[in-house]
PyMOL CGO cylinders between C-alpha atoms (Angstrom):
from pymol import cmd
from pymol.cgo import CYLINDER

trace = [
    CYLINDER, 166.88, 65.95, 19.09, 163.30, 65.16, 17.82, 0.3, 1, 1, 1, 1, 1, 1,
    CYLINDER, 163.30, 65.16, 17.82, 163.29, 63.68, 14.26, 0.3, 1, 1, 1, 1, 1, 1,
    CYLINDER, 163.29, 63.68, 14.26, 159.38, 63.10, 14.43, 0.3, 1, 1, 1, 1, 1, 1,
    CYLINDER, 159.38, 63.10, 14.43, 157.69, 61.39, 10.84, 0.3, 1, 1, 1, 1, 1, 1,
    CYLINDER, 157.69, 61.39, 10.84, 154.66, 60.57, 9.44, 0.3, 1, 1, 1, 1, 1, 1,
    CYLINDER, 154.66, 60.57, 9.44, 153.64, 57.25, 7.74, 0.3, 1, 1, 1, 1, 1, 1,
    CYLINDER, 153.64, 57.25, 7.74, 150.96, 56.60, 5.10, 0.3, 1, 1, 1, 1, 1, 1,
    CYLINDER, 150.96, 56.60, 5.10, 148.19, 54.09, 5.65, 0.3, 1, 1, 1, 1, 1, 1,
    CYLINDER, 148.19, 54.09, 5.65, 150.22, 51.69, 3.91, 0.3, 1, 1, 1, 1, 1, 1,
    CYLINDER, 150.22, 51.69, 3.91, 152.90, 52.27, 6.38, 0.3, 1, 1, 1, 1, 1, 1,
    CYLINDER, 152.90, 52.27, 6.38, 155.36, 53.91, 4.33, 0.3, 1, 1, 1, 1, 1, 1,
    CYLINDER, 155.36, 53.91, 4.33, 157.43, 57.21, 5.00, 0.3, 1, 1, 1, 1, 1, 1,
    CYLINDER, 157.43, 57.21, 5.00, 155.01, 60.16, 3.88, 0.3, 1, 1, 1, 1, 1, 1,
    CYLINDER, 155.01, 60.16, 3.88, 157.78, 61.72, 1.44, 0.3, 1, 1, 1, 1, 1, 1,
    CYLINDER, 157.78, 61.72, 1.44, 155.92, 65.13, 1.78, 0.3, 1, 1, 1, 1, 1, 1,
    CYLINDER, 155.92, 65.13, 1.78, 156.52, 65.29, 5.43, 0.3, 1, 1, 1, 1, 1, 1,
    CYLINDER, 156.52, 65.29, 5.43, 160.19, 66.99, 5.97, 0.3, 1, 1, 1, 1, 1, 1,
    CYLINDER, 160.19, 66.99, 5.97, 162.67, 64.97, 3.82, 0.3, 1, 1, 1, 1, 1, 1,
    CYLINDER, 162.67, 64.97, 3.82, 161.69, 61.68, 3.12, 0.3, 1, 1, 1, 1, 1, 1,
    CYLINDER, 161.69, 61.68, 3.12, 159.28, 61.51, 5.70, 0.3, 1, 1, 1, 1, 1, 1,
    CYLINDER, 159.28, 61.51, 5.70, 161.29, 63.02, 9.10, 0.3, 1, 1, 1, 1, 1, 1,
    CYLINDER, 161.29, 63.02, 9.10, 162.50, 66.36, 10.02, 0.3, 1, 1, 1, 1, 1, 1,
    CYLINDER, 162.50, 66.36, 10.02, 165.02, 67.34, 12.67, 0.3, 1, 1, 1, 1, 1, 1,
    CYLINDER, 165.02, 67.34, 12.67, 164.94, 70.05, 15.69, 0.3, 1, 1, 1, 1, 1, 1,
    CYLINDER, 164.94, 70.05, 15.69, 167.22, 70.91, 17.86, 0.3, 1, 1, 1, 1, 1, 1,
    CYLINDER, 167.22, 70.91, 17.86, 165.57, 70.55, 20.91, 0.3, 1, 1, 1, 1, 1, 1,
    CYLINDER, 165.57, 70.55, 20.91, 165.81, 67.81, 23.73, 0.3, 1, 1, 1, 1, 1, 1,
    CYLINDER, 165.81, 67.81, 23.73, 162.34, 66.90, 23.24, 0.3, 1, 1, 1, 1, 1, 1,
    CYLINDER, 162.34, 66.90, 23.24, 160.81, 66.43, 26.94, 0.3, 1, 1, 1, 1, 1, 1,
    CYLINDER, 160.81, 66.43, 26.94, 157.31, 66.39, 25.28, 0.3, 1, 1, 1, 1, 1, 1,
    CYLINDER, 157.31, 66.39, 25.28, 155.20, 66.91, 22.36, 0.3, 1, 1, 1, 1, 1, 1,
    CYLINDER, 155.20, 66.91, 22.36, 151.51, 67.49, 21.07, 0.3, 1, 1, 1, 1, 1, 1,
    CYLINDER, 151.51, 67.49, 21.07, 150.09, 67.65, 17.78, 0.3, 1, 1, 1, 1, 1, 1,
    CYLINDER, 150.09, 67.65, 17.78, 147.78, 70.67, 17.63, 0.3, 1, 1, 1, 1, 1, 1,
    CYLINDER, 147.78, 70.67, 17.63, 144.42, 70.35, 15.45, 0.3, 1, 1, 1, 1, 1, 1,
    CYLINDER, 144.42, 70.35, 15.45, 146.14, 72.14, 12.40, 0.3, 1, 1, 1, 1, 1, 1,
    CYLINDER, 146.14, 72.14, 12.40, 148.27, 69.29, 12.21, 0.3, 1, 1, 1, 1, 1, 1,
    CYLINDER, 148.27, 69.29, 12.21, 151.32, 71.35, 13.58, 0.3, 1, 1, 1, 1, 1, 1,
    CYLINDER, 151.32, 71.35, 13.58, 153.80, 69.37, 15.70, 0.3, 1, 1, 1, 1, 1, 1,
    CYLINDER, 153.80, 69.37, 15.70, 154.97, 71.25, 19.08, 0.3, 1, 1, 1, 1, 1, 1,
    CYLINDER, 154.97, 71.25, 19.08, 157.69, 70.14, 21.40, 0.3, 1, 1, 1, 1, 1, 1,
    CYLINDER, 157.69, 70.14, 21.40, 158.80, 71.08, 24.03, 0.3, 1, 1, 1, 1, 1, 1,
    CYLINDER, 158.80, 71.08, 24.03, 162.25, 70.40, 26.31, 0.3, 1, 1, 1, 1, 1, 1,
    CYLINDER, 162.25, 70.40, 26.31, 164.61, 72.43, 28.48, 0.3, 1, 1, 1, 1, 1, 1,
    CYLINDER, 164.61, 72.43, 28.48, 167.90, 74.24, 26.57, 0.3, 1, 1, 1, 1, 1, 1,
    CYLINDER, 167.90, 74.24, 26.57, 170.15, 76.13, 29.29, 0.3, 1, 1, 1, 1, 1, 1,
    CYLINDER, 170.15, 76.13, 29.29, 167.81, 76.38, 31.93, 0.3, 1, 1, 1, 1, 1, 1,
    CYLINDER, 167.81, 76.38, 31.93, 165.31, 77.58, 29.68, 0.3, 1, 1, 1, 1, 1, 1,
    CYLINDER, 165.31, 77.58, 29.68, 162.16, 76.15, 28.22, 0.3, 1, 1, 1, 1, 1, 1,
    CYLINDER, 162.16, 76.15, 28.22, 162.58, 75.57, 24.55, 0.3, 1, 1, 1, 1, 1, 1,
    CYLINDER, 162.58, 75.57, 24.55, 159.36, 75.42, 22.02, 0.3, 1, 1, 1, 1, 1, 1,
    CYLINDER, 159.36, 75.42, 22.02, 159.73, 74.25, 18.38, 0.3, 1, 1, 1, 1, 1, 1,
    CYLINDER, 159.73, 74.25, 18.38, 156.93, 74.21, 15.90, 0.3, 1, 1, 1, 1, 1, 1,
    CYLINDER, 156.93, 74.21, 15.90, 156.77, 71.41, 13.69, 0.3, 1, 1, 1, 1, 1, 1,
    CYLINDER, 156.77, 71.41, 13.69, 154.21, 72.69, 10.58, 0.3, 1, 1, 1, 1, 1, 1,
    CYLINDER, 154.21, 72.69, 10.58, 151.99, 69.57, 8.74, 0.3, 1, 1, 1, 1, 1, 1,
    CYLINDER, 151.99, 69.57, 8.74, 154.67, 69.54, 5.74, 0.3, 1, 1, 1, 1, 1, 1,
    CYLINDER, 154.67, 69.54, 5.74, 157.49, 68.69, 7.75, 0.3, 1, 1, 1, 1, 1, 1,
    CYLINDER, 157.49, 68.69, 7.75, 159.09, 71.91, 8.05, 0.3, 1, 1, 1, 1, 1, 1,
    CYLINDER, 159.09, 71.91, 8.05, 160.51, 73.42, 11.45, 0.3, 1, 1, 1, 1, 1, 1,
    CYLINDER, 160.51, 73.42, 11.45, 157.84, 76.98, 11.91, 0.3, 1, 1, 1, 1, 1, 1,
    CYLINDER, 157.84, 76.98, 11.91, 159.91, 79.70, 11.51, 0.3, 1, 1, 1, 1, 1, 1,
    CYLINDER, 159.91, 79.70, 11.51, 157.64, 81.65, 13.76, 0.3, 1, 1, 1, 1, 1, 1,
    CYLINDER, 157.64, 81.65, 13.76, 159.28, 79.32, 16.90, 0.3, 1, 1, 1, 1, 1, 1,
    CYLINDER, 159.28, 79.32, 16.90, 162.70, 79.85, 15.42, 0.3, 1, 1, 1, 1, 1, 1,
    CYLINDER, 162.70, 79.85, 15.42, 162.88, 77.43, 12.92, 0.3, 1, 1, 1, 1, 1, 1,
    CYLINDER, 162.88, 77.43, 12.92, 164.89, 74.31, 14.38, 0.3, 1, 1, 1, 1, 1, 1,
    CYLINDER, 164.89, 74.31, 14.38, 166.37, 75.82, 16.98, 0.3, 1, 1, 1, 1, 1, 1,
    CYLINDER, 166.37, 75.82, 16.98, 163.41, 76.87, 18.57, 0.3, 1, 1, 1, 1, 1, 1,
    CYLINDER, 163.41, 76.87, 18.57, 161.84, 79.46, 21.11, 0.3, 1, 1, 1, 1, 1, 1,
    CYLINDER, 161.84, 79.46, 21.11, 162.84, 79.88, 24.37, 0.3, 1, 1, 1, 1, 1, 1,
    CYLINDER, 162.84, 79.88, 24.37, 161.35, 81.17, 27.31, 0.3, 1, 1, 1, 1, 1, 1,
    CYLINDER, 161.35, 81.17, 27.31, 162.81, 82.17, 30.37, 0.3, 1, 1, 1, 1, 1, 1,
    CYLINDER, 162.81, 82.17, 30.37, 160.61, 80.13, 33.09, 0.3, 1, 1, 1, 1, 1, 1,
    CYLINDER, 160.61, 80.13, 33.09, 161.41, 78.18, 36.23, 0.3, 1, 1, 1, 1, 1, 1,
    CYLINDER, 161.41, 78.18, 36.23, 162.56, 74.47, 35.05, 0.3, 1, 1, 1, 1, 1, 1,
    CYLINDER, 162.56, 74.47, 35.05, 162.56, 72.62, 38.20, 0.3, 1, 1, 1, 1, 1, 1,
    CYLINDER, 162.56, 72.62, 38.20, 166.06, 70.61, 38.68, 0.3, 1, 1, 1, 1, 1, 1,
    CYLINDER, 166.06, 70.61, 38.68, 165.92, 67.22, 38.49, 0.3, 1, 1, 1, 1, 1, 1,
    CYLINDER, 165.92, 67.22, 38.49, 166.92, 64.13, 35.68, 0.3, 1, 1, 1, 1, 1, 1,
    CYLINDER, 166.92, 64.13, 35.68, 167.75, 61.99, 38.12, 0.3, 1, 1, 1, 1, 1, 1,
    CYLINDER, 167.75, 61.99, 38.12, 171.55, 62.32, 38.52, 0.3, 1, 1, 1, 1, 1, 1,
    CYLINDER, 171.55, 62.32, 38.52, 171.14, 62.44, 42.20, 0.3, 1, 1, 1, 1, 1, 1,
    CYLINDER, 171.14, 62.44, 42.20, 169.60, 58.95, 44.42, 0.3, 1, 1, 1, 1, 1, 1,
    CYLINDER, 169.60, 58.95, 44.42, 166.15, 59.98, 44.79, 0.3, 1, 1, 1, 1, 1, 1,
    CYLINDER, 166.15, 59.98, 44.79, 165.72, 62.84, 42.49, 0.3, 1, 1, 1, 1, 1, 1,
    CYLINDER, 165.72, 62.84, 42.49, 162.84, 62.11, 40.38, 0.3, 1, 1, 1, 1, 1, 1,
    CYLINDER, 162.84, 62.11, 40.38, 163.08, 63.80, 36.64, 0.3, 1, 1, 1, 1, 1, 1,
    CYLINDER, 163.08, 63.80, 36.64, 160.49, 66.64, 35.87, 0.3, 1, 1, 1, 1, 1, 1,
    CYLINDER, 160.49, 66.64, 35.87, 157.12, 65.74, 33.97, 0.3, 1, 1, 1, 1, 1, 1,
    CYLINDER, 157.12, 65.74, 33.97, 156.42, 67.25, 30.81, 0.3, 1, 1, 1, 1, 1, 1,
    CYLINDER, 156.42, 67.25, 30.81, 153.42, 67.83, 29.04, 0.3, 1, 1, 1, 1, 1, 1,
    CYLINDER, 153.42, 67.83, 29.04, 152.50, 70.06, 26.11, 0.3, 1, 1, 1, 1, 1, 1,
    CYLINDER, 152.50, 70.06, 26.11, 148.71, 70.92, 25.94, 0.3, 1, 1, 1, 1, 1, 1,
    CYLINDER, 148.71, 70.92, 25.94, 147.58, 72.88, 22.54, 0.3, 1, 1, 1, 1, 1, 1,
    CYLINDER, 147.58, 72.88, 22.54, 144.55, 74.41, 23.32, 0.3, 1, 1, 1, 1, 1, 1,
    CYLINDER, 144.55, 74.41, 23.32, 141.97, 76.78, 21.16, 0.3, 1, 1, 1, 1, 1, 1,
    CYLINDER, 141.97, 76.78, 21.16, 143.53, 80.06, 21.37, 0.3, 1, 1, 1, 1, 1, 1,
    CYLINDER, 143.53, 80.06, 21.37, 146.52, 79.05, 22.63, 0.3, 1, 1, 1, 1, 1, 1,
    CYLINDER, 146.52, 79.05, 22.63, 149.33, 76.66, 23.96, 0.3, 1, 1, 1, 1, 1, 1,
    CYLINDER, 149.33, 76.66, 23.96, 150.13, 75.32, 26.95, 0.3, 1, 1, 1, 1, 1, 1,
    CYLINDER, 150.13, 75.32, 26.95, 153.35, 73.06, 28.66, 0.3, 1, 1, 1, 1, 1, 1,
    CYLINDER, 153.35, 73.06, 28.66, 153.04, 71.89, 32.14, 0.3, 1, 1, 1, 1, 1, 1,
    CYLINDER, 153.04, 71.89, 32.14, 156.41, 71.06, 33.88, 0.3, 1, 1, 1, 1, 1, 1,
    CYLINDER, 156.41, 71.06, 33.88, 155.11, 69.17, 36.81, 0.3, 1, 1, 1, 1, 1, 1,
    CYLINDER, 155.11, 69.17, 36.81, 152.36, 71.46, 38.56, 0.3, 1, 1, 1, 1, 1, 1,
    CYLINDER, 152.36, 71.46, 38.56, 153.58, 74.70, 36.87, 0.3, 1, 1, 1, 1, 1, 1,
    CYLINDER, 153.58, 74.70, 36.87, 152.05, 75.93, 34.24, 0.3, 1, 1, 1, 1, 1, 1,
    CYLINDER, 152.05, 75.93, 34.24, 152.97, 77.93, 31.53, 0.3, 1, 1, 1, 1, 1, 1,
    CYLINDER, 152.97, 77.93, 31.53, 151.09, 79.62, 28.29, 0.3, 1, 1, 1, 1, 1, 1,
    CYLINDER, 151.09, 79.62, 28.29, 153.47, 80.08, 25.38, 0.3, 1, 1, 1, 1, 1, 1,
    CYLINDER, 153.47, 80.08, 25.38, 151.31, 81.31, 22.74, 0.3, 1, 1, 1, 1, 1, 1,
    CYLINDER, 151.31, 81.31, 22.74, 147.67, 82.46, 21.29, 0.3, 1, 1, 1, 1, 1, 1,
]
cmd.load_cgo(trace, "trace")
């Protein structure tokens, strides 16, 4: 679950972010990117599937990406976490780009929106 918040300068929860400055998804978060709108996206894996949740500047889950639950997309996650000796977990990264958005799951890559 990603409870991302935002502070003020002073350090203080930003009360107009979510509720009391955090909001909730519920998505595994593997990785996350603020886009230049100030939107929030993260990104994780939900029954084999590769889960996008939009996180909009006031706090609020984008209904657009299915709200908390999120979007998912039916892409090749490759296996991995660890569980076996050896097994090295998968690296995320979520790349918002002009005109659209990006995750990388080690060297795949995949465009989600724009």
């Amino acid at each position: 679950m990603l409870a991302p918040g935002r502070l003020t300068p002073s350090g203080a929860p930003e009360a107009a972010f979510g509720t009391a400055g955090s909001t909730r998804i519920d998505v595994s978060t593997e990785a996350a990117a603020v886009a230049a709108g100030g939107e929030t996206f993260a990104a994780g894996e939900s029954r084999h599937k590769l889960a996008l949740t939009g996180i909009l500047p006031d706090g609020q889950p984008d209904p657009a990406l299915g709200g908390a639950a999120g979007q998912r997309f039916a892409v090749q996650i490759p296996r991995g976490g660890g569980a076996v000796p050896g097994e090295e977990k998968p690296t995320w990264e979520v790349l918002p780009v002009t005109g659209g958005l990006f995750v990388r799951v080690d060297e795949q890559l995949v465009r989600l929106a724009g």
